[in-house]
Z-matrix of the N, CA and C atoms (Angstrom, degrees):
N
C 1 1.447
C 2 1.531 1 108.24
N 3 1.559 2 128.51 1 127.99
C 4 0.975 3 142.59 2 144.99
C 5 1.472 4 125.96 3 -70.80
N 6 1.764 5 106.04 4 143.93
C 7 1.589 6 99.06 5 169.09
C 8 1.556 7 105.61 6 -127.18
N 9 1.131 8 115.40 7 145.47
C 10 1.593 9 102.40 8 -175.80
C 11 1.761 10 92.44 9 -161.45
N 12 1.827 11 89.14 10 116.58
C 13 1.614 12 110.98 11 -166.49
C 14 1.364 13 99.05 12 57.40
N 15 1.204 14 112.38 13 -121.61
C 16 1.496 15 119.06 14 -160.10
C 17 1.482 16 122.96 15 -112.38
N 18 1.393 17 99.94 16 10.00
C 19 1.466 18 114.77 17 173.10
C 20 1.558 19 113.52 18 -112.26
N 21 1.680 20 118.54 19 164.45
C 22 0.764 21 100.68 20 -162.33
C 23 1.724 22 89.05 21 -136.04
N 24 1.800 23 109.99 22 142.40
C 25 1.981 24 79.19 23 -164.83
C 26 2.190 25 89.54 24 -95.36
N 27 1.943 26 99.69 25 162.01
C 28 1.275 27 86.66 26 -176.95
C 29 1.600 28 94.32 27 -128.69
N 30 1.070 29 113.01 28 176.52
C 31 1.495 30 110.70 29 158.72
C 32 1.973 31 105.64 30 54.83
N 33 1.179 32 108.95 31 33.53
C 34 1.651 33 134.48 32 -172.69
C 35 1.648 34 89.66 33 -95.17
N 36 1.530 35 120.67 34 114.21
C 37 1.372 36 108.71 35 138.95
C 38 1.493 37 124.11 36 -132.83
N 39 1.346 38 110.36 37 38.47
C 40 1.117 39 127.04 38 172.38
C 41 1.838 40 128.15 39 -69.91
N 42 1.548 41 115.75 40 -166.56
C 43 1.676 42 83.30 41 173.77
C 44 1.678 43 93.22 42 -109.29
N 45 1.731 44 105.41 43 157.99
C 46 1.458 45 104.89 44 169.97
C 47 1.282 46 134.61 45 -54.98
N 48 0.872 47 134.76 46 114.27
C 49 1.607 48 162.01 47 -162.91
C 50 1.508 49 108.04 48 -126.82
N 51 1.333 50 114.40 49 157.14
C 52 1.321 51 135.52 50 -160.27
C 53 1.833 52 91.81 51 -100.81
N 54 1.465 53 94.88 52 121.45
C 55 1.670 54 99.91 53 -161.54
C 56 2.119 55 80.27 54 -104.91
N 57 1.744 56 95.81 55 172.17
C 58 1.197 57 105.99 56 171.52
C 59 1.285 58 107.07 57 -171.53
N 60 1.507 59 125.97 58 127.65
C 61 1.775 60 129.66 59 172.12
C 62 1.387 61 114.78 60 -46.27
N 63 0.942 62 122.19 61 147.47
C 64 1.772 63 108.83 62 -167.47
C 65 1.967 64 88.35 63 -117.57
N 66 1.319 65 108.22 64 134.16
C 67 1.520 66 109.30 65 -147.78
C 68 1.191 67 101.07 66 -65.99
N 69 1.404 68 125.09 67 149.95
C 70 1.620 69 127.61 68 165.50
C 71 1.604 70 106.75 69 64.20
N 72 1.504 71 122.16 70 32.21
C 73 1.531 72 117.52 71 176.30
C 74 1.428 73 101.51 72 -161.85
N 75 1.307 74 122.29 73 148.15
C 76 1.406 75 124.86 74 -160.64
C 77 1.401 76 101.37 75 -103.90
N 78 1.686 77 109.38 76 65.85
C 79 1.225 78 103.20 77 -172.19
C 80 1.479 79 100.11 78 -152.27
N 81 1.505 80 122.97 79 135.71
C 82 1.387 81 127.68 80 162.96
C 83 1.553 82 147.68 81 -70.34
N 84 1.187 83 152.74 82 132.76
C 85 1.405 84 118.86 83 -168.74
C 86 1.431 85 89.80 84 -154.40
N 87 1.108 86 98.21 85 142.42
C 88 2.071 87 131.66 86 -178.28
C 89 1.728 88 93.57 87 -85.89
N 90 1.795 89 82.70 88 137.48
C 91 1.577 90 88.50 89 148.99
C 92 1.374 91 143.93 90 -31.80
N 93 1.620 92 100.93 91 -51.89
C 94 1.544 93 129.28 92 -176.52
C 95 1.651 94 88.44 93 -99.33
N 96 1.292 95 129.56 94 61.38
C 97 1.512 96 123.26 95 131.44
C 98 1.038 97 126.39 96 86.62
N 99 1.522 98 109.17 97 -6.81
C 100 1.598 99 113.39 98 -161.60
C 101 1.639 100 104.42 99 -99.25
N 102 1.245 101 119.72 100 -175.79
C 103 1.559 102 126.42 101 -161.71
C 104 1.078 103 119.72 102 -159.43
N 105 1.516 104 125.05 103 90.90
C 106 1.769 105 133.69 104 154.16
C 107 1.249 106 91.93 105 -50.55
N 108 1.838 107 90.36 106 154.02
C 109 1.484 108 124.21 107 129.02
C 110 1.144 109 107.61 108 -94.14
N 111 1.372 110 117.42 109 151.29
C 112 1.723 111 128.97 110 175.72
C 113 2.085 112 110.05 111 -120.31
N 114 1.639 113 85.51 112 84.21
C 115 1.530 114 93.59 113 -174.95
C 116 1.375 115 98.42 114 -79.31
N 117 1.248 116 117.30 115 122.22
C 118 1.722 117 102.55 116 158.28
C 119 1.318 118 98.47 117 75.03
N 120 1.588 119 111.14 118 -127.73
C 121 1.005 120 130.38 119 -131.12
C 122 2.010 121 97.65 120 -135.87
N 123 1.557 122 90.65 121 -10.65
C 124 1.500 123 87.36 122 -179.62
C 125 1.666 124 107.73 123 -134.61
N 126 1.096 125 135.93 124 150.24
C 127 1.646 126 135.66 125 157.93
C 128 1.332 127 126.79 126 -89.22
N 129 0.945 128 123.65 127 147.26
C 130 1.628 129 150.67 128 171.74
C 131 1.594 130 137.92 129 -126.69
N 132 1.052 131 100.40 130 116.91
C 133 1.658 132 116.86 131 -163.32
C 134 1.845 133 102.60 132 -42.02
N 135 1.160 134 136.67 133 111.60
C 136 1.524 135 121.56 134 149.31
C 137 1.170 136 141.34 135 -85.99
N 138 1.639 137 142.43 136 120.41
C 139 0.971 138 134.89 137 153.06
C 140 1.070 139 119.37 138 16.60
N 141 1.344 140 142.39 139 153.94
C 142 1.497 141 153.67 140 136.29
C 143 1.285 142 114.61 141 -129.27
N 144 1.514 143 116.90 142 123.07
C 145 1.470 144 124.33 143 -160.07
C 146 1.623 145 99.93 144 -120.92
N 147 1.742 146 136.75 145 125.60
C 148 1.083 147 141.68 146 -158.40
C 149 1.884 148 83.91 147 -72.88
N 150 1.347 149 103.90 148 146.29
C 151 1.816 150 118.68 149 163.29
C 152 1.511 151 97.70 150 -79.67
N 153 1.873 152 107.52 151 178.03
C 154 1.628 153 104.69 152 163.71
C 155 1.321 154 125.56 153 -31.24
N 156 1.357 155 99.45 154 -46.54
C 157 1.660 156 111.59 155 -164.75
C 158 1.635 157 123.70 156 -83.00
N 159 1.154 158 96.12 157 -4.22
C 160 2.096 159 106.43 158 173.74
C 161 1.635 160 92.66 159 108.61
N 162 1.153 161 129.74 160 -24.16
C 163 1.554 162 105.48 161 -172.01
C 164 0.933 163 115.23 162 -74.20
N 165 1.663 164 119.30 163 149.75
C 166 1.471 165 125.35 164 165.05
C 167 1.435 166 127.03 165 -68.56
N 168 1.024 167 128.57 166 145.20
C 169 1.769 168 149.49 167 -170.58
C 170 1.758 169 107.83 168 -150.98
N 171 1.559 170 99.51 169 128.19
C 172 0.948 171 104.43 170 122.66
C 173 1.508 172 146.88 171 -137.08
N 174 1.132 173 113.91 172 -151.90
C 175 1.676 174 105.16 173 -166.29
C 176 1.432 175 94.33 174 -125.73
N 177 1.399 176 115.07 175 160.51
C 178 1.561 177 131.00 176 -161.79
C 179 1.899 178 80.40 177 -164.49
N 180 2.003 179 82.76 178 140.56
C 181 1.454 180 95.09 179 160.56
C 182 1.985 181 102.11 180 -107.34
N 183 1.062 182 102.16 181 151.34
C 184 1.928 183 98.25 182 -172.12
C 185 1.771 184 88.64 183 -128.89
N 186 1.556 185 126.53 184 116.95
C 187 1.282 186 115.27 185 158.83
C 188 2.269 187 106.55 186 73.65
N 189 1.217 188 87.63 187 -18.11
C 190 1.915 189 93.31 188 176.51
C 191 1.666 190 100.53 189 104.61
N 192 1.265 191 112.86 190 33.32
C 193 1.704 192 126.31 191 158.15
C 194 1.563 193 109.03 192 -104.21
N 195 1.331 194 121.83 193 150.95
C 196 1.072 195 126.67 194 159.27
C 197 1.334 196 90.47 195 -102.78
N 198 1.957 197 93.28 196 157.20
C 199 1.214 198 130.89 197 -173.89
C 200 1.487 199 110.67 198 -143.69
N 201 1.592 200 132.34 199 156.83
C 202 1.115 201 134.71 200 -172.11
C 203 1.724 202 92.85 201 -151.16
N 204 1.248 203 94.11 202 118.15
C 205 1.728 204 103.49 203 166.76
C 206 1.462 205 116.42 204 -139.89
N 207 1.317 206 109.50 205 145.49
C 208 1.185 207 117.63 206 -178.80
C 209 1.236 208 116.52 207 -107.64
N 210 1.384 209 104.11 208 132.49
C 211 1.489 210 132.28 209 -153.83
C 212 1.574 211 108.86 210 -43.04
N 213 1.594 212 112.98 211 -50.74
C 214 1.658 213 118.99 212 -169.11
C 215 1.433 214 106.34 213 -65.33
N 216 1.624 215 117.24 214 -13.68
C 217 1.640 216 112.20 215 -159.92
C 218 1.586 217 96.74 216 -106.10
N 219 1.643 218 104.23 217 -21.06
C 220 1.846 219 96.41 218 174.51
C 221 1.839 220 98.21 219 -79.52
N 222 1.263 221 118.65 220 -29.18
C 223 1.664 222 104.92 221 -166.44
C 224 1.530 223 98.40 222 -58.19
N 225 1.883 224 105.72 223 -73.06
C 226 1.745 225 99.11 224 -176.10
C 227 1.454 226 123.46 225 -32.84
N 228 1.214 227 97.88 226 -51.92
C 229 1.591 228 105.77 227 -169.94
C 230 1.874 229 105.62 228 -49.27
N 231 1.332 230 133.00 229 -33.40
C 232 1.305 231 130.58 230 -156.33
C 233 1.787 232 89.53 231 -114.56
N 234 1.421 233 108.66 232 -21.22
C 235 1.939 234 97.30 233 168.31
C 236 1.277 235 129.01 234 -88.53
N 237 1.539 236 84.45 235 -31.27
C 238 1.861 237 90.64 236 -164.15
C 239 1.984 238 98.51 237 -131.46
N 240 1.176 239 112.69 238 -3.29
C 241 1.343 240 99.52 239 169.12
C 242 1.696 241 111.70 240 102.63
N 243 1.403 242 116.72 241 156.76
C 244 1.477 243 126.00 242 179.84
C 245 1.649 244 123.81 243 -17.03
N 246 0.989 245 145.23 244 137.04
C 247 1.593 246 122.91 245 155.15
C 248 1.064 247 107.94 246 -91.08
N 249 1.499 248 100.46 247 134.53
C 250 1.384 249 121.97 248 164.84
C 251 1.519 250 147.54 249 -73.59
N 252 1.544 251 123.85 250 119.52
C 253 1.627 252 109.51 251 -158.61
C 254 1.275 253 106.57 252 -35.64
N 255 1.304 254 117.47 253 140.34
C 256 1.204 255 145.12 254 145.71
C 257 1.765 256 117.12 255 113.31
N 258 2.039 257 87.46 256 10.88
C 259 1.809 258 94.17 257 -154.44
C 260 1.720 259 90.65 258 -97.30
N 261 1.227 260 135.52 259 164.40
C 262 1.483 261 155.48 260 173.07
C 263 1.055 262 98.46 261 -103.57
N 264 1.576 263 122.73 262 148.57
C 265 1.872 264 124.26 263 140.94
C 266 1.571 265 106.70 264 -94.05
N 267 1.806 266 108.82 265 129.67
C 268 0.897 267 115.91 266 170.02
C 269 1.553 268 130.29 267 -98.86
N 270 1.377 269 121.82 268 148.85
C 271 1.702 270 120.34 269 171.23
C 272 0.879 271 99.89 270 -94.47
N 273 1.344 272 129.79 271 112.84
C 274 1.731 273 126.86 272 168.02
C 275 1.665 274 110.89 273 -74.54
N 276 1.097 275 124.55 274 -12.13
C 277 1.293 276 123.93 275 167.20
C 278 1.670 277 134.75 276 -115.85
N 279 1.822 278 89.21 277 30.19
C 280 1.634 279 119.80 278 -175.18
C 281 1.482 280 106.87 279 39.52
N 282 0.972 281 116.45 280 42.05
C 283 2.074 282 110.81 281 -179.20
C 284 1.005 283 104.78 282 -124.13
N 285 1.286 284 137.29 283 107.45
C 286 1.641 285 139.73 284 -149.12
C 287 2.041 286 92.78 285 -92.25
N 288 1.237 287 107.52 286 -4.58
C 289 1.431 288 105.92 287 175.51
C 290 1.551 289 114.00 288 -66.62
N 291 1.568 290 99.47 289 -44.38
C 292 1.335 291 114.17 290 -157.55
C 293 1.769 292 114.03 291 -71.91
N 294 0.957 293 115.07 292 103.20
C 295 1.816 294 108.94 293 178.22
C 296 1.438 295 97.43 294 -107.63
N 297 1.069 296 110.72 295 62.14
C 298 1.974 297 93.56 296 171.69
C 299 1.524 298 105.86 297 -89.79
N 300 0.934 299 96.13 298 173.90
C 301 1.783 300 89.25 299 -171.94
C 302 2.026 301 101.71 300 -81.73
N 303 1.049 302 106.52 301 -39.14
C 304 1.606 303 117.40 302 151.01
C 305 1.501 304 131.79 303 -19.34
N 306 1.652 305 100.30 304 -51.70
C 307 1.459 306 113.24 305 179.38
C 308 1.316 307 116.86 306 -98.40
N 309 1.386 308 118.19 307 -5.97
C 310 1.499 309 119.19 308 167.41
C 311 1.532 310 125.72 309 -112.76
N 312 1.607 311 91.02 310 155.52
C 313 1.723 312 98.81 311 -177.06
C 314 1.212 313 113.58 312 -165.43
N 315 1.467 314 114.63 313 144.33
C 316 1.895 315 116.18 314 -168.28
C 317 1.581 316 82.57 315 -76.44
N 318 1.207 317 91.78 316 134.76
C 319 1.894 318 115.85 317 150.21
C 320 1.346 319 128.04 318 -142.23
N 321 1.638 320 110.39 319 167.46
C 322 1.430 321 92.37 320 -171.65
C 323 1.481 322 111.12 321 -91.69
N 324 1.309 323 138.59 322 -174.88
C 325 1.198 324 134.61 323 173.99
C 326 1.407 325 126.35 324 -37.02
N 327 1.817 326 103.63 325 -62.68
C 328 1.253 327 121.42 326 173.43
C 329 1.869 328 110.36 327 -40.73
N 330 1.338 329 97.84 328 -49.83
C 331 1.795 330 105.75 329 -160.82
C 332 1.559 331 90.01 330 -74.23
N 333 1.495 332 142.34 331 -24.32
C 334 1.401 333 134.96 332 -162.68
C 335 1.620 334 91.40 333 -82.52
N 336 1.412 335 114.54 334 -58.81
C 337 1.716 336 112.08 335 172.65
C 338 1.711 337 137.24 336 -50.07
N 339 1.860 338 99.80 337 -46.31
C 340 1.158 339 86.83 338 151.43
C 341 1.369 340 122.33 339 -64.17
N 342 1.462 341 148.64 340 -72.04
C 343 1.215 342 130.83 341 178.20
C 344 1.325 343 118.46 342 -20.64
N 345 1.382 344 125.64 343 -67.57
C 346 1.507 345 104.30 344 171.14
C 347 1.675 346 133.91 345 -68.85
N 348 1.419 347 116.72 346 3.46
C 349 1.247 348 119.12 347 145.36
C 350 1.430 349 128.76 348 -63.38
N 351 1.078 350 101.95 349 -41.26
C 352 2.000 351 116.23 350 -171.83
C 353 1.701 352 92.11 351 -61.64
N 354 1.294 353 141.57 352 -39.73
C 355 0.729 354 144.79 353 161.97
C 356 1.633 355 139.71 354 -20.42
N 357 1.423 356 99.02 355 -64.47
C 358 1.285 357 120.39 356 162.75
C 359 1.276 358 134.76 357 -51.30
C-alpha cells in the first residue's frame, strides 16, 4: 500500500512509480501512465479504453457527472503543469498507447508536424 498526500493507493499491483494528484481533479497519475481515482480516502486503478483514434481515456464520475480524459493530458498536466493555448501533447515515440511521462511533451503544432515529418 501506498500513501501519497492524502490518499492512499489500494488494490495497486503494478511497479512503483512516482505518483502525483493531477490539479483540481480527484485523480492520481504515475509517471509510467497509469491512473487512480482518489475516492475518499483511498485510490483505485482505472481502466483506460483507446477512443477512435488509439488514445487512451478514461472516464471518472465527479459529484454524478461523467467525465472522459485522456491519459497523456492528465500525466503533463500533474508533471509539468497546464497546457498552454496554442500548445499540442506530443508522443515522441508515435504510440498513442504510451503516456509515460518520458514520452510526452507540450509542443506547438508546427514542432508536432515537423516531428512527424522527420519521420518519413
Amino acid at each position: 500500500m501506498v500513501t501519497l498526500d492524502r490518499y492512499t493507493l489500494t488494490h495497486y499491483a503494478g511497479p512503483m512509480a512516482n505518483w502525483r494528484v493531477v490539479p483540481g481533479l480527484p485523480l492520481l497519475v504515475s509517471d509510467e501512465g497509469e491512473v487512480c481515482s482518489g475516492v475518499k480516502m483511498f485510490a483505485f486503478p482505472l481502466r483506460a479504453d483507446p477512443n477512435i483514434k488509439g488514445y487512451l481515456r478514461v472516464r471518472v464520475v465527479i459529484d454524478g457527472v461523467r467525465y472522459r480524459y485522456f491519459v497523456h493530458h492528465l500525466v503533463l498536466r500533474a508533471f509539468v503543469g497546464p497546457r498552454l493555448p496554442g500548445m499540442e501533447t506530443n508522443h515522441d515515440d508515435f504510440d498513442k498507447t504510451n503516456n509515460r511521462l518520458s514520452n510526452l511533451a507540450y509542443v506547438t503544432q508546427k514542432e508536432n508536424s515537423d516531428h512527424y515529418l522527420a519521420t518519413l
